[in-house]
N, C-alpha and C positions, 0 to 999 in steps of 0.2 A: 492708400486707404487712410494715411493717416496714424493719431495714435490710434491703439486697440482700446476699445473700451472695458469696462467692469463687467456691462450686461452685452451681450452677444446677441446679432440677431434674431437668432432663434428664440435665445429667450424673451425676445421683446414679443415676438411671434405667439409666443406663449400669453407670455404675462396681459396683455391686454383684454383679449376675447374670454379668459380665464376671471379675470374682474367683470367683467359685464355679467358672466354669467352669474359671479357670486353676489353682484346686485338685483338679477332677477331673482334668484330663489330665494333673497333676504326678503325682498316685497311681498314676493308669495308665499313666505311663511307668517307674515305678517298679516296679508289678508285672509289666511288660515286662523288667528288668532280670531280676529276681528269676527269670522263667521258664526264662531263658537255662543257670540251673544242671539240666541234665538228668538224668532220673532213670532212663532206659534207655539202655541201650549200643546201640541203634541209633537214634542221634540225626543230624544232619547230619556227612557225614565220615568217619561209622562207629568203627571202634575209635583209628585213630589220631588221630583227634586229641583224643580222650579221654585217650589214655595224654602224646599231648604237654602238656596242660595239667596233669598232677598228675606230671611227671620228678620233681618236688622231693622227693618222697617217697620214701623206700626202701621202705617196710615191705608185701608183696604187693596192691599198692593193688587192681591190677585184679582183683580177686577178683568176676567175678561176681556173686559169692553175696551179699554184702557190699551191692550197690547192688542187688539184687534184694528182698534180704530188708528194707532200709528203706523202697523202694517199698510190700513188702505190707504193715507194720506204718501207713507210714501213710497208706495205703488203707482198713486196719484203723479208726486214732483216725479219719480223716473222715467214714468210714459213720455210727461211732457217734454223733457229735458231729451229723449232720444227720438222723438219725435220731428223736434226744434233740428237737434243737429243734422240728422239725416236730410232733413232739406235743404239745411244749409250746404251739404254737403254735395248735396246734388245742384248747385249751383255754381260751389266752388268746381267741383269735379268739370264740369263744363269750359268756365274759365280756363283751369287748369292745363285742359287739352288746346286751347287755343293758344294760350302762352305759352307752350312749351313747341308748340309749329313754330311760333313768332321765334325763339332760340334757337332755333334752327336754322330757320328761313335766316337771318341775320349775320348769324356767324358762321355758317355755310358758305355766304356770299363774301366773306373778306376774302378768299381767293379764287372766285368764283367756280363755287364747288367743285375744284378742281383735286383727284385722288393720286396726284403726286406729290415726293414729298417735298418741304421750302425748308428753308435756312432757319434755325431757330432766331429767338426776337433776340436774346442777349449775349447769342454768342455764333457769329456769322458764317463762324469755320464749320459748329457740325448739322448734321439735317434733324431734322424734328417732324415728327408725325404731321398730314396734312389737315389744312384747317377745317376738312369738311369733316373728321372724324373726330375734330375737336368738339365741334357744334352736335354729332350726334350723340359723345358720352356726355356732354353737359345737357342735354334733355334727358339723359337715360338719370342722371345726378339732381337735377331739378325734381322729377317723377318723385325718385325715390326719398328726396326730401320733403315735400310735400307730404307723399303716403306716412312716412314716419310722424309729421307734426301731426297730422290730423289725426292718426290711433293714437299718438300722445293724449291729448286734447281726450280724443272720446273715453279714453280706457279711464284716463284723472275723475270725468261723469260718472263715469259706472261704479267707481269705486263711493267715491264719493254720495250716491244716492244708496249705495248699500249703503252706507255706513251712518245717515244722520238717523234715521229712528231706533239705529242701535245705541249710537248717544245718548239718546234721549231716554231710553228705556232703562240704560245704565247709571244715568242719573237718580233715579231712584233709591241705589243703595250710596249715594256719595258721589263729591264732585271727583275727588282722585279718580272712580272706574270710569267716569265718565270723559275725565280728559284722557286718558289712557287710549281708548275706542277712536275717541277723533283722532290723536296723535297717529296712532299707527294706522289710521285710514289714510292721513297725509302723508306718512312714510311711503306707502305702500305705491303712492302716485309718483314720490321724488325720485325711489329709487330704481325704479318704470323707465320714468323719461331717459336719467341720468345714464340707464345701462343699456336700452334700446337705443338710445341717439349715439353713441359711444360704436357699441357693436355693428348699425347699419353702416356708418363711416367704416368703421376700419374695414368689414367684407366689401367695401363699396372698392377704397383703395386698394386692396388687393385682387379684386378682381380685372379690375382696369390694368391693372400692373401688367395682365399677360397679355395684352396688347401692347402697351404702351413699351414695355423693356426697358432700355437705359433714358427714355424720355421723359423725365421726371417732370420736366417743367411744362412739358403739356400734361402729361397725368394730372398735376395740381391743381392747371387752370381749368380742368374739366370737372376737378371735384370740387371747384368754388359752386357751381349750379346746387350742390344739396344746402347749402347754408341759404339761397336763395329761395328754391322749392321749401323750407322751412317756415321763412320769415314771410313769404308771400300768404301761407294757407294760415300764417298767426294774426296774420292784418285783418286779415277776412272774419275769422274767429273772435280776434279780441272786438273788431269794428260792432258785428253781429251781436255777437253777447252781450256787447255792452251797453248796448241799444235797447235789446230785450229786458233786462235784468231794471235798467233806471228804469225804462217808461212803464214797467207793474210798478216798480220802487214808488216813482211818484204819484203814479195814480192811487196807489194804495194809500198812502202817505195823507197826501191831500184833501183825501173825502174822508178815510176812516179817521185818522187822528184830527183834526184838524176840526174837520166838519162836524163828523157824529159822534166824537169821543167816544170811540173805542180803542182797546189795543192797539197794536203793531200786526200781531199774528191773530189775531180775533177771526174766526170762521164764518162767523156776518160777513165778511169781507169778501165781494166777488174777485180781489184783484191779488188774493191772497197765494193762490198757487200761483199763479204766474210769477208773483216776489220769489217765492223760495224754487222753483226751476230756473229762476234768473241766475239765482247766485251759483247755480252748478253750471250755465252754458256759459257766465262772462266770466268771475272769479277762477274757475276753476278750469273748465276746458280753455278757455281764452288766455289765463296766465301759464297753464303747461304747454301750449305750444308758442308761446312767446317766448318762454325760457329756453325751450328748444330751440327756438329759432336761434336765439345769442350765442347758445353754446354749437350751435354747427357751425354759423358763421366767423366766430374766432377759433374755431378749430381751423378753418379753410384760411382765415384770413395768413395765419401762422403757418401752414402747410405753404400756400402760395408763396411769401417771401422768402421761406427756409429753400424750397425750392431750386432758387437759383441763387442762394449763399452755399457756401463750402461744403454744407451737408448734400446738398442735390447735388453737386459739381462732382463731391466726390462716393457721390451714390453711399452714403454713410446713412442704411436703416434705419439705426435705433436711436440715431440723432434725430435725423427725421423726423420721428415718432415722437419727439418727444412735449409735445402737444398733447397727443392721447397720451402717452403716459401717465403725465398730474392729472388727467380729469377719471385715468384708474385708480391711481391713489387715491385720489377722492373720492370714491366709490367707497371703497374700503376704511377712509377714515371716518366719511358721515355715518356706514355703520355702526361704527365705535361706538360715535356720538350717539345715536340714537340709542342703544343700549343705555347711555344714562338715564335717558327719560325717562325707558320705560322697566327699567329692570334694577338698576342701581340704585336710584333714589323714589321714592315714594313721593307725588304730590298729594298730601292731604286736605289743606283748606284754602279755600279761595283764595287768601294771599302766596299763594305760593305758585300758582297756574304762571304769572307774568314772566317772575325769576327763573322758573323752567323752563320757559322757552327761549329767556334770553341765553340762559346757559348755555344752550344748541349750538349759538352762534360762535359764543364765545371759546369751546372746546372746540368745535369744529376747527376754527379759525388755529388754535394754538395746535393740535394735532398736524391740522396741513402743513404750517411752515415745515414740522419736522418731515414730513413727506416731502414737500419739494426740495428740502436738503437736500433727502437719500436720492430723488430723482436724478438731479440736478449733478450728484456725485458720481452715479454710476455708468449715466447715461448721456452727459457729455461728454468731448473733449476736452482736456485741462482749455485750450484754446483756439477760437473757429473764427472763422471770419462771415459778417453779415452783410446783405445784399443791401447799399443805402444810396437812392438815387444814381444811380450809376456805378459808383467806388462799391468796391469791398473793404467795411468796418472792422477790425480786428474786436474781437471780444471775450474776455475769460467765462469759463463757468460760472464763476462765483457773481459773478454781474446779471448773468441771467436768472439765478437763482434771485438775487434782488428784487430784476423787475416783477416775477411771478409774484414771491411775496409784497410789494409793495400795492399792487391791485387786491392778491389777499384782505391787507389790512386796512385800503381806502374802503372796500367791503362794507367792512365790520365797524369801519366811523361812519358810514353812510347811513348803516343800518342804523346805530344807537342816535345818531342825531335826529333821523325820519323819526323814531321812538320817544326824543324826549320833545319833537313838538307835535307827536299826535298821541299820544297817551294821559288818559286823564288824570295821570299820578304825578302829572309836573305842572309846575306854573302855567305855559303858555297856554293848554287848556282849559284852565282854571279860569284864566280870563277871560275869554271867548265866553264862557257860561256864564259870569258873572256881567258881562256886560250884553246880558240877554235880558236884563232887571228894566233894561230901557228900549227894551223892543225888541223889533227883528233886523233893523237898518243897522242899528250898532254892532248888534251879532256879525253882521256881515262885513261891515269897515273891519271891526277887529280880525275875523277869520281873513279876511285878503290877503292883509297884513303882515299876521302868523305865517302864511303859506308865501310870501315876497324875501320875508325874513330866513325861514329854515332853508333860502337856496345856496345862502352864503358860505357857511361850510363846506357841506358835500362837493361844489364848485372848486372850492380850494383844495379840498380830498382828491378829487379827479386832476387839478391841475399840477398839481405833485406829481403824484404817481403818473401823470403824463412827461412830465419832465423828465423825473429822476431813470421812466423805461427808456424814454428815449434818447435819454443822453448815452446810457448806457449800450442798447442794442437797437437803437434807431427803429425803424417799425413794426419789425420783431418784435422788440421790447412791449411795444404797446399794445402788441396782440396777446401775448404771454403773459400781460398785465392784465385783461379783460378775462382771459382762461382762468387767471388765478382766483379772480374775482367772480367767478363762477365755479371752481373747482370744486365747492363745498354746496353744490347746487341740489342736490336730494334733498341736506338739511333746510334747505332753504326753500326747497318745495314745500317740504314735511312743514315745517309752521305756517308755510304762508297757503297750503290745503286746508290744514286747520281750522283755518277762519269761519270761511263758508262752511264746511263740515256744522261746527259748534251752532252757527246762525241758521241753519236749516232745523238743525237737533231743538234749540229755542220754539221756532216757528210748529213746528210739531207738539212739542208739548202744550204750547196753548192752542191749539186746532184739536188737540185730542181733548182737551180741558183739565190736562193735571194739575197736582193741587201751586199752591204759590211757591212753595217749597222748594218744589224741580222750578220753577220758573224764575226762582232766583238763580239755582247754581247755571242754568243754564247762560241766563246770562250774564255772567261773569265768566264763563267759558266764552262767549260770545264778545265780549269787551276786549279779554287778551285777543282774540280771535281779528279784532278790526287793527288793534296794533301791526300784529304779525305782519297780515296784510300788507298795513303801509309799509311795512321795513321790506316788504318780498319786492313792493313797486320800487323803493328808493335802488334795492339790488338790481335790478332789471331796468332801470333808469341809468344809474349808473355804467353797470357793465355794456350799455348801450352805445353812453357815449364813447367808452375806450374802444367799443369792436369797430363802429363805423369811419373811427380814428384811424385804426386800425386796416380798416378795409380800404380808406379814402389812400392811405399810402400805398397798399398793393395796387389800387386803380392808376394811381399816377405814376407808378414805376410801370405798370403794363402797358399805357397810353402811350408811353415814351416822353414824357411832360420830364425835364427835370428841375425847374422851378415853377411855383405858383406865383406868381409877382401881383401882389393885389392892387399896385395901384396901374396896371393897364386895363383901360376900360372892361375889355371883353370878360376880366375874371370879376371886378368888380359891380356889373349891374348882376352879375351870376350871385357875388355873394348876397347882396341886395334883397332880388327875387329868394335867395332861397332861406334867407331868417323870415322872409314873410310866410313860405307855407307851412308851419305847424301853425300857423293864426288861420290862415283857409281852411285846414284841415280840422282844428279844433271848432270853426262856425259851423262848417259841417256837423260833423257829430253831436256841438251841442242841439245844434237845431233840430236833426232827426231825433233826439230825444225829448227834445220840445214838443214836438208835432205829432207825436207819440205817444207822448203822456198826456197831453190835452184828450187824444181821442177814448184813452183809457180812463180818465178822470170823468168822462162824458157817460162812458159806460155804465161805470160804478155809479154814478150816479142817478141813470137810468135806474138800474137794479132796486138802490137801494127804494126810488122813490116808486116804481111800480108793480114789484113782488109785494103781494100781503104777507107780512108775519115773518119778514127777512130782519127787522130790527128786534123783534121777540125771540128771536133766534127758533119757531117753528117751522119754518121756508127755507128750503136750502138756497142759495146763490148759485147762476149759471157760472161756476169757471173755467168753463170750455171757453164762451166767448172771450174771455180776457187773454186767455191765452194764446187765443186764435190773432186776436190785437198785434200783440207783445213780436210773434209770429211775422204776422203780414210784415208792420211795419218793419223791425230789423234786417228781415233777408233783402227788401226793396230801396232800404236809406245804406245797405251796407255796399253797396256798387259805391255811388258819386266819389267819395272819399277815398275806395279802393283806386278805383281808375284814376284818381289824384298823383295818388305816391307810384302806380304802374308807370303810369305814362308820362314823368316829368322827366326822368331820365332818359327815355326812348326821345322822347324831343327836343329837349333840349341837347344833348350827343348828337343826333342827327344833323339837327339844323343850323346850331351852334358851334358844337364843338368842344372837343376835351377840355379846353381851358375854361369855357364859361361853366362845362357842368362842374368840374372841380370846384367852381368858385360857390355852385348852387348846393353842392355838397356839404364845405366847409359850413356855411350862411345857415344851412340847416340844422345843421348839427349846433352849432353856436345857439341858436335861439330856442333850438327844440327841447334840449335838457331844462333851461330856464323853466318854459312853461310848462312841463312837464312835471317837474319834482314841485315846483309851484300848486299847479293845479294838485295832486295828489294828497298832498300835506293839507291841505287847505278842506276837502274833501274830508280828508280821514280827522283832522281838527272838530269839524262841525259837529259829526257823526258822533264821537265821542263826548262832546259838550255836550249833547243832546242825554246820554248814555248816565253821564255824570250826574245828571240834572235827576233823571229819574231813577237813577240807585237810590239816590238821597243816602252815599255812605257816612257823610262829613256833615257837620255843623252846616257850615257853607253851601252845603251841597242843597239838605235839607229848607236850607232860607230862601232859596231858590224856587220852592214850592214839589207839591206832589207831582203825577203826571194833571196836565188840563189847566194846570196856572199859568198865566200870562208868560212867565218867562220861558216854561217848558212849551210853549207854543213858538214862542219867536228862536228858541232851539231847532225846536221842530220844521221850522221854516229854514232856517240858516243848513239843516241838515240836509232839506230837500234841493236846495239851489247845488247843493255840494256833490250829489250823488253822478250827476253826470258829468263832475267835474274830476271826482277820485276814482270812477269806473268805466267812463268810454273816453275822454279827451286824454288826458297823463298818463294812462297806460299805453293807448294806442300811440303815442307819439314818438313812445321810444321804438315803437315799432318803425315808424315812416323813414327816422334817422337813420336807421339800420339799413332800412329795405332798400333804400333809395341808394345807398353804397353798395351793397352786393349788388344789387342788378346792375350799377353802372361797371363793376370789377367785370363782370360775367362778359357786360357787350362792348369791355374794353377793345378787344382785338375789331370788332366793326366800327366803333367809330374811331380807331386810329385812322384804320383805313379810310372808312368814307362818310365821318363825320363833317360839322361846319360847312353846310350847302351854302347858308347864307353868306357867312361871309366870303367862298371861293366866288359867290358871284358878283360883287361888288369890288 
């Protein structure tokens, strides 16, 4: 056995499923909270004690009409938004079933589905379960990864479309009630994901357990399929969403601001629901199952290696575990944290919404180390040995405590540098806006720029903490570094929910026509809200590249590859090919939102020019049809791109062979975070300068003009080239890095076997 540890199996047994639980009922005490802001005046009490909780206000609160009319708009965004997914979901669900034959069919055949048992792959003396039973829990593991991302995804919608008119409604008495409502609406989806993706794992691994017995190392490689079944239905989701969300974005964009100077959320606008159901099916269902996706897959990526290191060897549980461990800890610590926001400190005026949120990260982050300490101390062995290309690595606790925290706190510099070059409170924004005085082509040189610029950093953040895990517990280390750096992933939901939350709450107020009043706080709820955002992609970019890092080592250790040698051809036209596909994949998706947005700009324009009395505001606007747009397009451009990242790995493993897809792996990963963290910053930069331009909070800002001046128009422009650049390309691309490693980790054992056709026949 080993030494004895501090925490005992049992109680590891305990402690886990015990956290998960205590993160669902924190959300749902939270979305308890959040319900209490009512959205009819015949609620408990009746009218007075409606009118007693909003005395603070003069301006004819109790209008009726006012909290009528928010109800129906967003009654309006929820239909559409469940609408949207449901179809999507019946297309995925389809796929779904075909890929998961295809897992079967493939890794069934590595010894052709034969139910007797063979020699395990790393250790020749004992037997191990056969490989057709392998192939059948990894579709049962795929399944149930899938089903989890995509009620991730839908549930973050639902909360989410609750919760913007209650925003906006609370805005009324002050921006503090109002950040409070979206905060804990975004809680309410982090701490969702973080205990449900948590919980299905570990019932998943225990379940399989009573098959599998002392075969750990197929147990694991069976649990790799849920971090797959994850990342595949987040590809699909974030591809879809993101699609839908720009092509209202720009179509709206383009006729109303641009053309007929109007608003942003202006109710003339046929293209108007469709923008604000965008931002709940791409922001928000699209980035909670993409988060999900990273945190199953460095769970699996860390289980696999542990595996067949000293802790699977010598069947040590709670070592084992201890993966899910920190991401319980973290459960319980993002709690904490969230308790500051909403209970410990009061936000009162707009300057204080941004500091709030940074705090999140910043406590979170300090909280954790001291968790992964206690983890780290009770629940390793003083000293274990790691599985590294062949050898066994000798390595202390205290070294793996490192790597966990060193991915912690590349984090939290990823997070503050995506922050200080997309937020309008520091220079690099400033600029971008101000060289908007000279059009819109400068806007755009400068934003490229900006967005080529912020990759240098974080780049250097990840190359560290690549280093420092791996010197220390070799690929372990880098999986534990990517855990770590999700560990604090509730809070990191919670602000980056936020966002869209506050920018729908915006869009409602002026669709309902309140007075300017809420339409400022709202957006500046809405500006911290686009930061967030960027910080939740640079996390999720980030932790992308450590899991696939991560995952691309479990691949190669299960390949049986023991060096990658890049200068033999076969790995280097692999690498080659594979830094070009985030450029494939990124023409894709921009173009579907191109093609997209042309046909919704087409629309709107229709509308505006042949309804009478649609620019007097007496004619209502059809936005069914935009919807219906937004719709078509995304489900039909969301395939090419999917089938991209599916199928490169099935073919190239096939017909290549382990060493070229390695090389296709490495290639990708290498160029994908570039344009990835690139394109997002550069997006979220625009967006903001735009934002900046029309607060007019600053001297500067103000010289810049009102909205409708030359420079808030080439703003305006520089925002719109941005939006499918920070919401379908750099988000989805940390997804393809990912995805493309777990599926090649998954169909490791078929193409050991009967990969590289081409070259056996030459």
């Amino acid at each position: 056995m080993g030494t004895s540890l501090i925490l005992s199996d049992l109680g590891t047994e305990i402690i886990i499923p015990v956290c998960a639980l205590v993160g669902i009922v924190f959300s749902l005490f939270q979305w308890f909270l959040v319900s209490k802001v009512k959205l009819s005046l015949d609620g408990p009490g009746g009218k007075n004690a409606f009118t007693e909780s909003l005395i603070e206000e003069e301006e004819g609160i109790n209008d009726h009409n006012v909290v009528q009319k928010c109800a129906e708009i967003q009654n309006a965004i929820s239909e559409g938004a469940t609408s949207f997914l449901l179809t999507e979901y019946k297309y995925v669900g389809i796929f779904m079933v075909v890929f998961a034959f295809i897992i079967f069919l493939f890794l069934g055949s590595v010894d052709g589905f034969s139910t007797s048992s063979q020699p395990c792959t790393y250790n020749i003396t004992k037997q191990c379960k056969p490989a057709l039973f392998t192939a059948i829990f990894s579709t049962v593991s795929f399944i149930l990864g899938a089903v989890t991302s995509v009620i991730s995804g839908f549930l973050g919608m639902k909360i989410a479309t609750y919760a913007n008119a209650r925003t906006t409604l609370e805005a009324r008495k002050g921006v503090g009630k109002a950040f409070i409502v979206a905060f804990r609406s975004g809680a309410v989806m982090g701490f969702l994901l973080a205990a449900n993706g948590l919980l299905v794992l570990y019932i998943t691994i225990n379940l399989f357990k009573i098959y599998y017995g002392d075969d750990w190392e197929g147990l694991f490689e069976a649990i790799t399929g849920y971090g797959l079944g994850g990342s595949s239905m987040a590809l699909f989701g974030r591809v879809a969403g993101g699609i839908y969300t720009k092509a209202a974005d720009v179509g709206a964009d383009l006729v109303g601001k641009v053309e007929r100077n109007i608003p942003e959320d202006d109710p003339r606008n046929p293209a108007v629901i469709a923008d604000n159901v965008g931002d709940n099916v791409g922001d928000i269902a699209g980035m909670g199952s993409d988060l999900f996706g990273s945190y199953a897959e460095s769970s699996c990526a860390a289980l696999v290696v542990a595996s067949i290191s000293s802790f699977g060897n010598n069947h040590e549980f709670t070592s084992m575990m201890y993966p899910l461990l920190i991401s319980s800890v973290g459960i319980l610590v993002c709690l904490l944290t969230t308790l500051f926001a909403t209970d410990f400190f009061e936000v009162k005026t707009v300057k204080e919404i941004e500091p709030a949120l940074k705090n999140q990260l910043i406590i979170s982050t300090i909280l954790m180390t001291i968790g992964i300490a206690l983890v780290s101390w009770i629940a390793l062995p003083s000293s274990f040995t790691i599985f590294n290309f062949g050898v066994q690595k000798e390595v202390k606790n205290w070294q793996l405590f490192l790597c966990v925290c060193v991915g912690l706190w590349a984090g939290l510099i990823i997070g503050f540098v995506t922050e200080y070059y997309t937020s309008n409170a520091y220079s690099p924004v400033q600029d971008v806006a101000d060289s908007c005085r000279t059009g819109a082509a400068t806007n755009v040189i400068f934003g490229l720029a900006l967005g080529y610029k912020s990759v240098i950093i974080p780049i250097f953040a990840i190359a560290i903490s690549i280093f420092v895990s791996f010197t220390f517990a070799a690929m372990y280390g880098v999986a534990v570094a990517a855990l770590g750096m999700l560990s604090t992933i509730a809070t990191g939901l919670a602000i980056d929910a936020y966002g869209p939350i506050s920018d729908n709450a915006g869009g409602i107020a002026e669709m309902a026509g309140m007075s300017h009043r809420i339409r400022e706080r709202t957006d500046a709820l809405d500006a911290a809200g686009n930061t967030t955002a960027a910080i939740g992609k640079g996390f999720a970019i980030g932790s992308a590249a450590l899991v696939s890092l991560a995952l691309f080592g479990a691949f190669v250790s299960r390949a049986e590859i023991t060096t990658v040698d890049v200068l033999t051809p076969k790995v280097f036209i692999g690498l080659i090919v594979g830094a070009m596909l985030p450029y494939w994949f990124s023409a894709m998706t921009m173009k579907s939102v191109g093609s997209a947005a042309l046909k919704m700009v087409e629309e709107v324009r229709r509308q505006f020019n042949t309804i009478p009395g649609l620019m007097e505001g007496t004619a209502k606007p059809d936005y069914a049809t935009c919807v219906k747009i937004s719709t078509d397009a995304s489900i039909k451009e969301m395939i090419p791109p999917g089938a991209l990242v599916m199928l490169t790995p099935l073919i190239v493993g096939y017909f290549f062979g382990v060493e070229t897809l390695s090389g296709v792996l490495a290639g990708s990963l290498v160029s994908g975070v570039q344009v990835a963290i690139s394109a997002s910053n550069t997006g979220g930069a625009w967006d903001n300068a735009k934002k900046y331009i029309e607060a007019g909070a600053s001297e500067h800002a103000r010289s810049l003009g009102p909205k409708g001046s030359d420079p808030h128009k080439a703003a305006v422009i520089g925002d719109t080239v941005g939006d499918p650049l920070k919401d379908t390309s750099g988000p989805s691309l940390n997804i393809l890095i990912k995805l493309m490693a777990v599926e090649s980790l998954v169909f490791a054992p078929f193409f050991a076997a009967h990969g590289g056709l081409l070259f056996k026949i030459f």
